[in-house]
N, C-alpha and C positions, 0 to 999 in steps of 0.2 A: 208704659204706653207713651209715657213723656218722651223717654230718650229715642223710643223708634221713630216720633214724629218729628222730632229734631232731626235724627240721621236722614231723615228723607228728605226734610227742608235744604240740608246742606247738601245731598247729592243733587238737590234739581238745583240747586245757587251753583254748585262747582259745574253742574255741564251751561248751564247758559251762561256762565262768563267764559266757559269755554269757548263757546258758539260769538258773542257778543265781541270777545277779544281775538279772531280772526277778522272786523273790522278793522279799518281806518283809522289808527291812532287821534285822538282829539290834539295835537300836538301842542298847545295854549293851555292845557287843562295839569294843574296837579291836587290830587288829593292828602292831604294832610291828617295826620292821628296824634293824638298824644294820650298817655298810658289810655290806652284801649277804647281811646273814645271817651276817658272821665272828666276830658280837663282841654283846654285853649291855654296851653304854659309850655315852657319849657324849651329845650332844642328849635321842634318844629315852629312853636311860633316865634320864634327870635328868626328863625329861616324866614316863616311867611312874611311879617311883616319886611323885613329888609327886603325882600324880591316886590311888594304893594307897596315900597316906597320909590323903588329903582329901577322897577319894569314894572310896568301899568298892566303891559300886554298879556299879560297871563293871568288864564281867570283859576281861580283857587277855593276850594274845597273842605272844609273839615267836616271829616267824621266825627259825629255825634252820637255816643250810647244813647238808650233812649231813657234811659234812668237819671239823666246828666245831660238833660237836652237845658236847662237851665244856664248851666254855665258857657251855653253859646248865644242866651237870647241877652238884645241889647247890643253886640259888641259890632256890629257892624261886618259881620263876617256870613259868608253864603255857608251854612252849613246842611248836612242830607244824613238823617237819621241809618248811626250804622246797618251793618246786617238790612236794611230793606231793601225791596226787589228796586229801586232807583239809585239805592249805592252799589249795588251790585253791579248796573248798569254802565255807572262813571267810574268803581273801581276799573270795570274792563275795557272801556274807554282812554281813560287818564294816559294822557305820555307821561306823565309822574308820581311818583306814590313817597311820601314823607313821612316818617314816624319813628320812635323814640324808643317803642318795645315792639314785641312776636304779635303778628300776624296769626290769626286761627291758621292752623296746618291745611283746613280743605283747601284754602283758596288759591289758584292757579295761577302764578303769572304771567300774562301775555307778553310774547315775544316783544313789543314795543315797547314795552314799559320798563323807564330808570327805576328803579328801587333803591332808594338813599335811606339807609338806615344812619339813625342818630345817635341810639345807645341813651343812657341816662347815667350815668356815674362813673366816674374812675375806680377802677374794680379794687376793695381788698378784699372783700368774701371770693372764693372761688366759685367762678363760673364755666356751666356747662358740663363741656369736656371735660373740663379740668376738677370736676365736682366726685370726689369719692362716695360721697351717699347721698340719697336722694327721699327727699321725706314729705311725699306729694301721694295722696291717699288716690291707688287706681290706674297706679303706672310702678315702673321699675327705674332702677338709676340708668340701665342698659335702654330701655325703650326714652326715658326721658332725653337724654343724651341723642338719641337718634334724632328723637321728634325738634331736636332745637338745630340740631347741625343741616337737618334738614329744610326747617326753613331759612336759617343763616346763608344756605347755599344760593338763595332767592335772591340775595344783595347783590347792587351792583357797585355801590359806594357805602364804607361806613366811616364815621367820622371820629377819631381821637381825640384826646385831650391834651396828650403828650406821647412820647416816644417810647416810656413805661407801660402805657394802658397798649400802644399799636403790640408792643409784645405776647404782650398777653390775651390781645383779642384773634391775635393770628394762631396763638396754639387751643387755648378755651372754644371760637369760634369756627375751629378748622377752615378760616375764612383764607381765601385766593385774589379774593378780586381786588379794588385799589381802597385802600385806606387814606383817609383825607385827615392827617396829623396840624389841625389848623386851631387848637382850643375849642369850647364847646362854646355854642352860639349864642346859649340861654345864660351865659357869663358875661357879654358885653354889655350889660347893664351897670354889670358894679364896676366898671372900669368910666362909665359914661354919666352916672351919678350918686357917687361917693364924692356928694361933701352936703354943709350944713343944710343949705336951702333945700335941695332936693328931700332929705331924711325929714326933716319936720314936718314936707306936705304929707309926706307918706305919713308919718305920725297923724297929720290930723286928717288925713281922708280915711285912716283904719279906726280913729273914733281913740283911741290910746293918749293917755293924759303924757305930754309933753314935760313934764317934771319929775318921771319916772325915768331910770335907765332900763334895758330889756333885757332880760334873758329869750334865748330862743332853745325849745328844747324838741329837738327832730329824730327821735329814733328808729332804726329801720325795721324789720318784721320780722318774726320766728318760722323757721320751715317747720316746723314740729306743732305749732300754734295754731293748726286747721281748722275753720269754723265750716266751710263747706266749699264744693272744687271753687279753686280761684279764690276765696277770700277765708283770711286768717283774722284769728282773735289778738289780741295786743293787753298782756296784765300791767297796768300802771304800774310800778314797783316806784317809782318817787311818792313819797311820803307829802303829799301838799299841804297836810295838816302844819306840817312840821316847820315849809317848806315858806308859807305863809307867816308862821307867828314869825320865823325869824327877819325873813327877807323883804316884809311888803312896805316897810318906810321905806326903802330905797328903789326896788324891784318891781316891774311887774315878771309875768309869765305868762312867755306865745307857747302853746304847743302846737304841732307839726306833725300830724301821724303818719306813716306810709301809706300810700296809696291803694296797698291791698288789702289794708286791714279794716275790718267792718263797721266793729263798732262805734256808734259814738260817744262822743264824754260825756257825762254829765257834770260839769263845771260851776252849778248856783251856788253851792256854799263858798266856791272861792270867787264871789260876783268885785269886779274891781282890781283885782289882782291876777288871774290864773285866765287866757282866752284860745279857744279853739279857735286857730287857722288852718286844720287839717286838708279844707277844704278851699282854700285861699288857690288862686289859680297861678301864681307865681311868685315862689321860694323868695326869688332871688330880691324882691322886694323887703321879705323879712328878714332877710340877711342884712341886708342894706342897716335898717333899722335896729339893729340888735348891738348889744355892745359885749353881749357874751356868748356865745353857745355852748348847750351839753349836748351832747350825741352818744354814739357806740359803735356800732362799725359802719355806723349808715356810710354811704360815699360824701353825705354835705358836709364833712371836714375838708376835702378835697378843693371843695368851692369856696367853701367860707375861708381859705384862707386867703384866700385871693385880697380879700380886705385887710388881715394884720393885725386882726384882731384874737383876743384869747379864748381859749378851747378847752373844754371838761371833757372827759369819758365817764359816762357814769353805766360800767361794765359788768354788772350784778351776776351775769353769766358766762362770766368768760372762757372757764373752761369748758362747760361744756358745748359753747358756741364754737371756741376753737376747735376744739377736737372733736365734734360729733357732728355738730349740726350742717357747717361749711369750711373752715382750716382757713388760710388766709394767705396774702400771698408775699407778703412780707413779718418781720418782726414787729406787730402792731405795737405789742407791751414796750417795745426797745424808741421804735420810728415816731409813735404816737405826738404829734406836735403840742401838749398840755396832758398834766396829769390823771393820770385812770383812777377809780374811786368805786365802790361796791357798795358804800350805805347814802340814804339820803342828811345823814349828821355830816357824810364826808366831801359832798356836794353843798350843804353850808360850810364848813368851815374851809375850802376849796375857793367859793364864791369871797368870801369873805378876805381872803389872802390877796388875793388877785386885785382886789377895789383899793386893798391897805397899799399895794404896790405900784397901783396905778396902771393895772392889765398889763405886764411888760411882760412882752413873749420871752420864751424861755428858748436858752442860746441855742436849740438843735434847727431852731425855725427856720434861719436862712435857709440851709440845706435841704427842708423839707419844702420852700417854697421853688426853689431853682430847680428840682425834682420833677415836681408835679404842677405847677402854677406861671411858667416861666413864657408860657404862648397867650397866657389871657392878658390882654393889650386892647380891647373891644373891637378887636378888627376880624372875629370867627365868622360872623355871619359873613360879611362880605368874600372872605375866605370860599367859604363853601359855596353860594350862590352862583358865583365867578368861573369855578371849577364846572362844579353841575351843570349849572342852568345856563348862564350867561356866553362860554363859550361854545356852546350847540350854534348859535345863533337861529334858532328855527322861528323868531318873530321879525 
């Protein structure tokens, strides 16, 4: 009975934005999302705030899940509860629509409206199209594939990080329309405050003891890890027991869960040493902050190298990650910019090499940085703004 009553909700939302968006374009108005309404981070808000710093005249929107309407109170932002009959309203309205991931497939969009898609990562998992299996409980690889090309088709701008990811989002994407290769916008931060002053406020507005160095450990999610549609489980496989006796005179630990994954930690035994920021509204601050990171295929390799700083794998499932779950789209084990590792003994004694050497990247880095990193200069936002919005001139 749930899901008929949903279906009906979405067929009367799709005809009245229908109806709504044969209006008058609000031409001042854009709506902004980031991952699905969970969060005020990333891409989009590095766009917003740059345009609320450089044109006044446009009034700005974020959608708000309503499970996550928290992390828009406070912040001085107009925001309008997803999914209700008044975002639906301003969705069909809006001359603009801003965000970072997929759009629910019902929603329609009106002929006036820019659609600037952001993307979130520079791809090594394969996406989309380009995805051999698909491990999403209640669809197929062949319907999945449909249902993303199809709303990919809805873009009218997406944005790169480099000349690598335009590649790849033009075949994965089966995208036409103009890709806007200008670095990613939620990056001009660490180009803007990388250095001492700035990292210790952040150190002390996150509450983190200033005599401690950081590890930051952000690992990305399992297709096969299904807790229920849309959100997956995540098994801790780092050892914090371990991870603690060895590492906390020196160390603490941020963790960083992905964004689709459900649960949350239970972190008291490691009170002092071990903290959840899964929920932290932008990354790019704990990067900032960190003097290490461990990952796995997440994309914030990508980003964190932007700072120069040293990188773990700690890839407990690689094969069957590579070969089953998503395949990849370079030589990860070869390209990888720091060593790959499968136990949590190998993640200390990793950590421990690195502090003895004094974190010095290892010689393939240049190459990997001139690759992938070579447009983040903090100048993305204004990049995009510029293109998009600024040369419309419609205020």
């Amino acid at each position: 009975m749930k899901k008929i009553l949903k279906s009906i909700a979405q067929q009367i939302y799709f005809l009245a934005m229908l109806l709504i968006g044969k209006l008058p374009a609000k031409k001042n108005v854009i709506m902004f999302e980031s991952f699905q309404g969970k969060q005020y981070s990333d891409n989009p808000r590095a766009i917003y705030e740059y345009i609320k710093a450089h044109y006044p005249g446009y009034t700005c929107y974020w959608s708000a899940h309503k499970n996550f309407l928290h992390n828009f109170q406070n912040k001085d932002v107009r925001y309008i509860k997803r999914l209700s009959p008044y975002w639906v309203y301003m969705m069909a309205r809006a001359r603009y629509w801003v965000t970072n991931s997929r759009m629910p497939l019902w929603i329609p969009k009106p002929k006036h409206t820019v659609y600037l898609q952001t993307w979130h990562g520079t791809p090594l998992k394969k996406l989309a199209n380009d995805m051999e299996e698909v491990h999403i409980p209640g669809t197929t690889a062949e319907q999945y594939k449909k249902d993303f090309l199809k709303e990919a088709g809805k873009w009218d701008f997406l944005i790169s990080p480099n000349a690598y990811s335009t590649a790849i989002f033009r075949s994965a994407f089966q995208f036409r329309q103009a890709i806007l290769e200008t670095g990613y916008p939620r990056n001009d931060i660490l180009a803007a405050q990388n250095n001492r002053a700035s990292i210790k406020s952040l150190k002390s507005k996150l509450g983190l003891p200033a005599d401690k160095k950081v590890i930051l450990y952000a690992p990305t999610w399992r297709d096969n890890q299904i807790h229920e549609t849309g959100k997956y489980r995540f098994e801790l496989k780092l050892d914090l027991d371990q991870l603690q006796h060895h590492l906390s005179h020196d160390y603490i630990l941020i963790l960083r869960m992905h964004y689709l994954v459900a649960e949350q930690l239970d972190l008291a035994p490691y009170q002092g040493f071990a903290y959840d920021f899964s929920n932290y509204e932008d990354i790019a601050q704990l990067y900032l902050i960190s003097d290490l990171l461990i990952t796995d295929y997440s994309s914030v390799f990508f980003d964190y190298a932007i700072l120069k700083r040293p990188m773990l794998f700690f890839v407990y499932d690689i094969e069957e990650y590579r070969d089953h779950l998503r395949g990849f789209y370079f030589d990860f084990e070869k390209e990888a910019p720091g060593p790959l590792v499968t136990t949590t003994a190998q993640v200390i004694d990793e950590v421990k090499k690195m502090d003895a050497a004094g974190y010095k990247l290892p010689d393939s880095f240049d190459a990997f940085y001139q690759k992938f990193c070579y447009l983040e200069c903090g100048e993305s936002a204004r990049r995009v703004v510029e293109r998009v919005f600024a040369e419309r001139k419609e205020l």
